[in-house]
N, C-alpha and C positions, 0 to 999 in steps of 0.2 A: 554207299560208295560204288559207284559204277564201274566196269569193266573196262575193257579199252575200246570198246564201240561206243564211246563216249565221242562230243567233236574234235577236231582235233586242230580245225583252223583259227585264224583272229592271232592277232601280234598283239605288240604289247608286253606286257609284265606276266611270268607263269612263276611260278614257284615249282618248286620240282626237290623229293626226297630219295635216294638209295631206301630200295625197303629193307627193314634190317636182314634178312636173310634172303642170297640169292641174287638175282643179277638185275631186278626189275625194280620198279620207283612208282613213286607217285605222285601226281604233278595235279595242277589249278589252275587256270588263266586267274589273275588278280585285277581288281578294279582301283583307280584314280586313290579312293581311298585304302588301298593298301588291303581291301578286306576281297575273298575270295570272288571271284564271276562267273563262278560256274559248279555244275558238279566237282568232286575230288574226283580224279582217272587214274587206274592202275593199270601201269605196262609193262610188259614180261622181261623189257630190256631198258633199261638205263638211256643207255647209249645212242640205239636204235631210235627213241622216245625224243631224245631232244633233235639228232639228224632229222627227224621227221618234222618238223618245225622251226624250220631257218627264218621264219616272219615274226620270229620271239624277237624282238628289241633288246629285253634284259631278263636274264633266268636269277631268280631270288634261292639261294639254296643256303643250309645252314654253315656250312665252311666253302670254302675255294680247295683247302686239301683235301676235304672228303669226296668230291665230286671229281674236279676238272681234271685232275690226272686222269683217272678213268678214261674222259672223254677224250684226252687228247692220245692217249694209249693206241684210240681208235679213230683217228684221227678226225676227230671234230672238234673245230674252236667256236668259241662262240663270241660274241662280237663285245657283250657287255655281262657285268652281272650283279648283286649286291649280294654281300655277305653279311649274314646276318650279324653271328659273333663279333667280326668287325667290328659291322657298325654299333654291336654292343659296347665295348671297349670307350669310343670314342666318345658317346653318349654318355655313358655313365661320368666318365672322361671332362664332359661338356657342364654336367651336373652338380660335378665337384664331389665325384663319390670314384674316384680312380683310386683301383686298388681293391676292390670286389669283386668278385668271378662275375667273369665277362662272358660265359658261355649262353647256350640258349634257354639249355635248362635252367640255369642261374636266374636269366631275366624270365623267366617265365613264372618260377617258383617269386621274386619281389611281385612281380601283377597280382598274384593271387595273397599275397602272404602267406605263402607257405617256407619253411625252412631251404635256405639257401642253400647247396649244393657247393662244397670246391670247386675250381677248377681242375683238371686232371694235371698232374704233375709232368715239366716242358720235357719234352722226348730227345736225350740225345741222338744226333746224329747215326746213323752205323754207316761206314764209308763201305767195308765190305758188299753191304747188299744197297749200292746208290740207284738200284733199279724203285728199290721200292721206300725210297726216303718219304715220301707224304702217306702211303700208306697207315692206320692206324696199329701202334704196338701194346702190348699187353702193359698197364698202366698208364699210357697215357689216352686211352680210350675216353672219349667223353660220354659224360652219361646221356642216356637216350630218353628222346624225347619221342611224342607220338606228335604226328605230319598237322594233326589241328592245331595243337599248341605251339608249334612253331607257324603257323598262321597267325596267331592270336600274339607271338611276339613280335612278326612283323609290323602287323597292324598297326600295333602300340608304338612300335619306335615312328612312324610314319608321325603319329599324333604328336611324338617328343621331338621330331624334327620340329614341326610347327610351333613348339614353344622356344624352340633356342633362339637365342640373341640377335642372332642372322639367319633365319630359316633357310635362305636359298645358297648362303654360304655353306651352313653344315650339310645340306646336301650335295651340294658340290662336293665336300671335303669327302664325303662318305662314298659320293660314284670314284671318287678318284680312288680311294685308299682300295676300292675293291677293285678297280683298273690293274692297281699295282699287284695286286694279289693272282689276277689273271695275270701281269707279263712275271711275276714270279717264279711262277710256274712252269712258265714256255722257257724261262733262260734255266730251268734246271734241265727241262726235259732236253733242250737244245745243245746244253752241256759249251763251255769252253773249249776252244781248240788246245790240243797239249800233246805238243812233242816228249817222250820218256826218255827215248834215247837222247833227246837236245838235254834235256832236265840232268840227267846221269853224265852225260859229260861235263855240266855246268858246276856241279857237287865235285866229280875228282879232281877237277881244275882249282876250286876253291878250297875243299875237304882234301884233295888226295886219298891215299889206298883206305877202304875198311877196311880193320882187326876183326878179326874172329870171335866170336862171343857178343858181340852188341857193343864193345866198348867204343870209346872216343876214334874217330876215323886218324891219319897221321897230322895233318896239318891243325889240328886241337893240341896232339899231345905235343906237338914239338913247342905251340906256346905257351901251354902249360908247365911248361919244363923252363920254359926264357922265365914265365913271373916269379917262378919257384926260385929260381937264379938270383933275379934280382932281390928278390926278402933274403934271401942267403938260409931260404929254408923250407920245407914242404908246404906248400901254400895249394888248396883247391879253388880255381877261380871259378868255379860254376857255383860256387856256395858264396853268396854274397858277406856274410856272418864271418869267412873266416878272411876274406879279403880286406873288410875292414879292422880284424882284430892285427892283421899284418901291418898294416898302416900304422895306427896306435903304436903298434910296437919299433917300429920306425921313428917316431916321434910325428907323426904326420896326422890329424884327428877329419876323418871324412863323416859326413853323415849318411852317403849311401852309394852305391856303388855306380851309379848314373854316369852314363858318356864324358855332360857335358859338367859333371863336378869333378872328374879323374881326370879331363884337359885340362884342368886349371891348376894338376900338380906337377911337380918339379923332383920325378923318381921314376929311376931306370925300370918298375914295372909295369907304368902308364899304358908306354907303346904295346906290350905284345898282351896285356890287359884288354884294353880297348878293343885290338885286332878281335884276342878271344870271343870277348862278348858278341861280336856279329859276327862271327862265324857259326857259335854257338847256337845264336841264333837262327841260323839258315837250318843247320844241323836236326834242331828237332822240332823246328817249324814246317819246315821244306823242304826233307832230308831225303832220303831213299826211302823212312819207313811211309813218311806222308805218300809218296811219288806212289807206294806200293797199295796204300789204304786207299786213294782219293781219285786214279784215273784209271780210267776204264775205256780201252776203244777209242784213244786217242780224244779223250773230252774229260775236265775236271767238272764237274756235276753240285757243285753246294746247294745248299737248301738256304735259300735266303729268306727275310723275316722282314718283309715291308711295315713301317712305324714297329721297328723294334726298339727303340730310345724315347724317350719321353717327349722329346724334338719330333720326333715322327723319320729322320731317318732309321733307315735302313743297317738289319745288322746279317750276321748267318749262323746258323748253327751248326760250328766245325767246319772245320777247312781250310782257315784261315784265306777266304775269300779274298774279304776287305784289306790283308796285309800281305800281300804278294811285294817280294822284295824287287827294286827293280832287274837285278841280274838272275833273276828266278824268270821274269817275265821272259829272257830268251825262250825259256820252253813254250810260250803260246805263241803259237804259230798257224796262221791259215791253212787251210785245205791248197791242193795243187788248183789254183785257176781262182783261186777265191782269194779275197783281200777282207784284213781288219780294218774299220775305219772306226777309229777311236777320235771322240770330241770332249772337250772339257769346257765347259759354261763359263765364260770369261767374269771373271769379280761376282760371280753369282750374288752373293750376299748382300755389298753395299747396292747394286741393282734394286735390291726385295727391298731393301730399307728406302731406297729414294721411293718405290712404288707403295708400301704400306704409309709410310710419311706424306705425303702428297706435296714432299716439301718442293719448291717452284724449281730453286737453285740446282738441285742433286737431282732432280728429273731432266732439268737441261743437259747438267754431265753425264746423266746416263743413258739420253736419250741417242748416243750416237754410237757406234759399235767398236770406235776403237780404243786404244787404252784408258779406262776411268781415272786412273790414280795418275797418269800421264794430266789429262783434262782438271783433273782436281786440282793439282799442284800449280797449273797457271794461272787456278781462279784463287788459291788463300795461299799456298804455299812456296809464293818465290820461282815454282820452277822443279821444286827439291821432290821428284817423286816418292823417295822412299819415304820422306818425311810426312806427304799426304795420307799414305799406304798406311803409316805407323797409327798417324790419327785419325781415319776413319775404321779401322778395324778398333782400336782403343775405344773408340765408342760406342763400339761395337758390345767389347768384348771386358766393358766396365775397367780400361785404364785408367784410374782417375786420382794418380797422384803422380808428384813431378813433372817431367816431359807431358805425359798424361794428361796432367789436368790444363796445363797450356794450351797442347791439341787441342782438348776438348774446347775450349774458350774460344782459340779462333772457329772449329767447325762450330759453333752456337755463333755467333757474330754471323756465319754467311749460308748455314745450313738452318734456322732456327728451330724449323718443322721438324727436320730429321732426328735433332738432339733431343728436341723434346718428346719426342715417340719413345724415345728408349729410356729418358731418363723418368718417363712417366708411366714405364712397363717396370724400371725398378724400387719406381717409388711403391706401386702396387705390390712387389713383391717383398719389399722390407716391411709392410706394415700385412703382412698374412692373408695377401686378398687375390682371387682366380683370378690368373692374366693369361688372354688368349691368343690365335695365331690369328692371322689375316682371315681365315676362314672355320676356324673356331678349336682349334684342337685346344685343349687349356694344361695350363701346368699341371704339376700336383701342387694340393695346399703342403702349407708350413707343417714341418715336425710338432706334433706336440700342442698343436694349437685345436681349437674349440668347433662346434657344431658347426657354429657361424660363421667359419669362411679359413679356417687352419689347422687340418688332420695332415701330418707327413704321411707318404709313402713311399715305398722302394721303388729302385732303377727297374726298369723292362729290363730284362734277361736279355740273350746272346752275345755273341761275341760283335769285339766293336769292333770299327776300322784305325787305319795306321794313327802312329803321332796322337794320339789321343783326340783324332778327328772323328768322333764317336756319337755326336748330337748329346754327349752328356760334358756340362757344366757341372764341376765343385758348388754345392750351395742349395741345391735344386729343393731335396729336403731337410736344409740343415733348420737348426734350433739360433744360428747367427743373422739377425738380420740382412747385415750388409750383407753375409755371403746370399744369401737368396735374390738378394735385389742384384747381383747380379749376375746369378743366373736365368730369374726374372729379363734384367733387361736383354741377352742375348735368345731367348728363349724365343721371343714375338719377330726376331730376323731370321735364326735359324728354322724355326719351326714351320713361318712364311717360305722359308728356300727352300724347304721338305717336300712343299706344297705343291710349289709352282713345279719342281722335278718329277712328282706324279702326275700331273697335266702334261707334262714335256712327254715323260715316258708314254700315258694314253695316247698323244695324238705321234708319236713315232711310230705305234703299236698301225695304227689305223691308216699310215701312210705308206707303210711296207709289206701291208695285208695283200697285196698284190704279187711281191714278190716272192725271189728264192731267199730273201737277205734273211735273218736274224736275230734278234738281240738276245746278244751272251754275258753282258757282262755291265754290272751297274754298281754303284757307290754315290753318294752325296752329289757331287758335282762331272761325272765323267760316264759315260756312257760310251759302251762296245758293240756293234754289228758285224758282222760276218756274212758276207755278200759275196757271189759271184765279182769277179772286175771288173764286168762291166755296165753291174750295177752300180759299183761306187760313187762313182760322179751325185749319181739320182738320190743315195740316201744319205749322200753328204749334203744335199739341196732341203730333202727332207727333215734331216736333225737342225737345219737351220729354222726351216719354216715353223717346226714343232715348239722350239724355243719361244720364240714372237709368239704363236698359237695361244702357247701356254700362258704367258705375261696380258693379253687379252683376257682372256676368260676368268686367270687369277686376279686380277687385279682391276680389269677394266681397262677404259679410253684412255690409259699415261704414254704419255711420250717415249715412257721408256724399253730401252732394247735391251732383248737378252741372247748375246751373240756367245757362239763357240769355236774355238781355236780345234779343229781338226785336221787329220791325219791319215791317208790312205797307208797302209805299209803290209807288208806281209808278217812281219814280226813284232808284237807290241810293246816290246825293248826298243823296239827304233819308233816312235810315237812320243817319245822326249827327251 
């Protein structure tokens, strides 16, 4: 192994390791096939080692958290990179073996057959020290590998690309997925804008005065005190168990204490019931103690978790990122001279599906930027927007009885491609068989089912986003056919709209590299930058181009467009 008067020029692909102790690495230029080009070199600095090498194309390392914080600490980004674990995950993912430690050691010990390794158990959050959230913590330390065998597992995934179903799909999917894992990174270290003082008066306005001791702030207890009234008796509405034993005793039989099942009763404890719940909800989602754990220096900081759903969206770990209330969002607020320009990807979904369908009809409608479901409705449905809306997400989203199955009948009369994409992702999913995304991420198999082509496994961890807009479907791994078929059939639209959102995000990444602007702030369909003002204009042009970009390269030559409704404002409460 050579020293660091080894050379140090030539792009390309390097591979680069943190040596376990101390601040210095060790790095390889890699060849075509994935196997090393040069001596191994060992450098005294990490950091110093890749700045010295700005003509690296892509640096191969075994995580994005172990590494790029580091670099970006010191302020060096790098332009591209592939993660190995990752791309383990996906692979495996690919193979029909999701659900096996996806580490490096993991994949190293199956090359060899040697005993497979856990994975180390997922790290919560600590919002107190958000300086050092990617940091490694005392058990969830991966186990350590020597810098050859994480050669020797690159190599190998490089060979496993080449056997996947779509070679130059799965590689796409796998530069993307490691894209996401660099802008990950950059929006934690970048942190959200957040006002405390906005935050704290948005709470007493809602909350009123805290009590002393931690208990319920006033505007809780006074409604607690109305449902108490109305049962004509001590009722705690924060305990779902005794709200419903209240009912019952009422004469009224609920099955669960849900918003939208308590509207639909006819008792004086509904209203200040209902108010409770979302208050409550503010309270210890978003309350003072959050405000006190999670911002720091005017920036909320989460750690976000790109393909943390089995969908391939995104979740975070702690924070509740992904469910910012909107009267919470008052607190995000730009810097003095700086503007949010928040975008949201118009109908993303039915888009992916006219682009993975190649159906003629639904790439006409979606090939123009303005309202789909407006376009839809003139070509099958009368005129009657919401009614198109109801039946392309229905078929989306496996409606397929009543109104449901009607939709669905006209959209197969004038969509046929499109219906048949999904009703042939759930027909693969009812009978236990891998169904994959436009570029190859693949479900899990069936609960319960056999070597050959039906092992359940569990949800990816983290937390989800709002409304249950999570990338997880009911059914994913059930033991019920139908329910799998359709989460099957939403699985091959969602997981494609995963997809294209990673390619969105890299070519944002690579159009604002230039400036002051930022990306702070991401979910499913909606994307945040924080830019000087009078850059906005440029990376509202930007997040358009990125869109189209993305639909290109995912998808190919279609007609279709992928447009977003954006928003310059200073407050991201005023964004909708």
């Amino acid at each position: 192994m050579n020293e660091s008067g080894g050379p140090r020029g030539g792009g390309g692909r390097w591979a680069v390791a943190p040596e376990p102790e101390g601040d210095g690495a060790l790095l390889v230029p890699l060849g075509g096939d994935g196997l090393p080009g040069g001596p191994v070199l060992r450098e005294p600095d990490l950091v110093a080692a890749v700045r010295a090498r700005p003509e690296v194309t892509r640096w191969v390392w075994r995580s994005t958290a172990e590494v790029y914080p580091r670099l970006l600490a010191a302020g060096v980004r790098v332009e591209r990179c592939y993660d190995v674990e990752d791309a383990e995950l996906l692979l495996i993912g690919h193979e029909g073996r999701l659900g096996e430690p996806r580490s490096a050691a993991a994949a190293w010990a199956r090359l060899h057959d040697r005993p497979v390794p856990p994975d180390p158990p997922v790290r919560a959050a600590e919002p107190a020290a958000q300086d050092s959230l990617f940091e490694p913590s005392a058990g969830g330390r991966a186990t350590a590998l020597p810098f050859e065998a994480l050669l020797e597992v690159y190599a190998e995934q490089q060979r496993r690309h080449d056997r996947a179903e779509h070679p130059g799909r799965m590689r796409l999917l796998t530069a993307a997925e490691s894209a996401g894992m660099l802008v990950a990174t950059e929006m934690h270290r970048a942190g959200l804008p957040w006002r405390a003082d906005v935050h704290r008066e948005v709470l007493h306005e809602l909350l009123g005065e805290r009590y002393a001791g931690g208990g319920e702030p006033r505007r809780l207890a006074e409604l607690a005190e109305e449902v108490s009234a109305a049962f004509g008796r001590r009722v705690r509405p924060d305990l779902p168990a005794d709200v419903v034993r209240a009912f019952a005793q009422a004469g009224i039989r609920v099955r669960s204490t849900r918003r939208w099942e308590l509207e639909e009763l006819d008792h004086p404890a509904v209203a200040p019931l209902v108010a409770y719940k979302k208050l409550y909800r503010i309270w210890t989602a978003h309350g003072w103690s959050w405000l006190g754990d999670w911002v720091r220096d005017g920036r909320f900081r989460p750690e976000y978790l790109p393909g943390g759903t089995v969908t391939g969206r995104w979740t975070t770990n702690g924070g509740g990122a992904l469910q910012i209330p909107k009267v919470i969002r008052q607190a995000v607020v730009a810097d003095e001279g700086w503007r949010l320009v928040v975008a949201d990807a118009d109908q993303m979904e039915p888009r992916v599906l006219a682009a993975i369908s190649r159906d003629p009809g639904l790439m006409e409608v979606a090939g123009h930027p303005d309202d789909l479901y407006t376009r839809l409705s003139d070509r099958a449905f009368s005129g009657d927007r919401d009614h198109a809306k109801l039946a392309l997400l229905g078929a989306v989203y496996g409606q397929t009885s009543g109104d449901g199955l009607k939709n669905l009948a006209a959209l197969r009369r004038r969509f046929p491609r499109a219906v048949a994409y999904v009703d042939d992702a759930a027909k693969a999913g009812e009978e236990g068989r891998l169904v994959r995304t436009w570029l190859g991420r693949t479900s899990p198999r069936a609960a319960g089912a056999d070597e050959d082509g039906e092992a359940g496994l569990p949800q990816a961890g983290g937390e989800s986003t709002a409304g249950g807009d999570d990338g997880y479907v009911p059914g994913y791994a059930s033991t019920d056919s139908r329910a799998r078929g359709r989460f099957t059939r939403n699985f091959v639209v969602q997981g494609s709209a995963a997809e294209w959102a990673l390619l969105m995000l890299a070519a944002l990444r690579r159009a604002t590299a230039g400036m002051r602007a930022e990306l702070v702030f991401f979910q499913h369909d909606e994307v945040i930058v924080h830019c000087p003002a009078e850059e906005a204009a440029a990376v509202t042009e930007a997040i358009r181009a990125a869109g189209d970009e993305a639909g290109r390269i995912a998808f190919g030559d279609t007609p279709v467009r992928f447009p977003f409704t954006t928003a310059t404002v200073e407050r991201y409460s005023d964004a909708k």
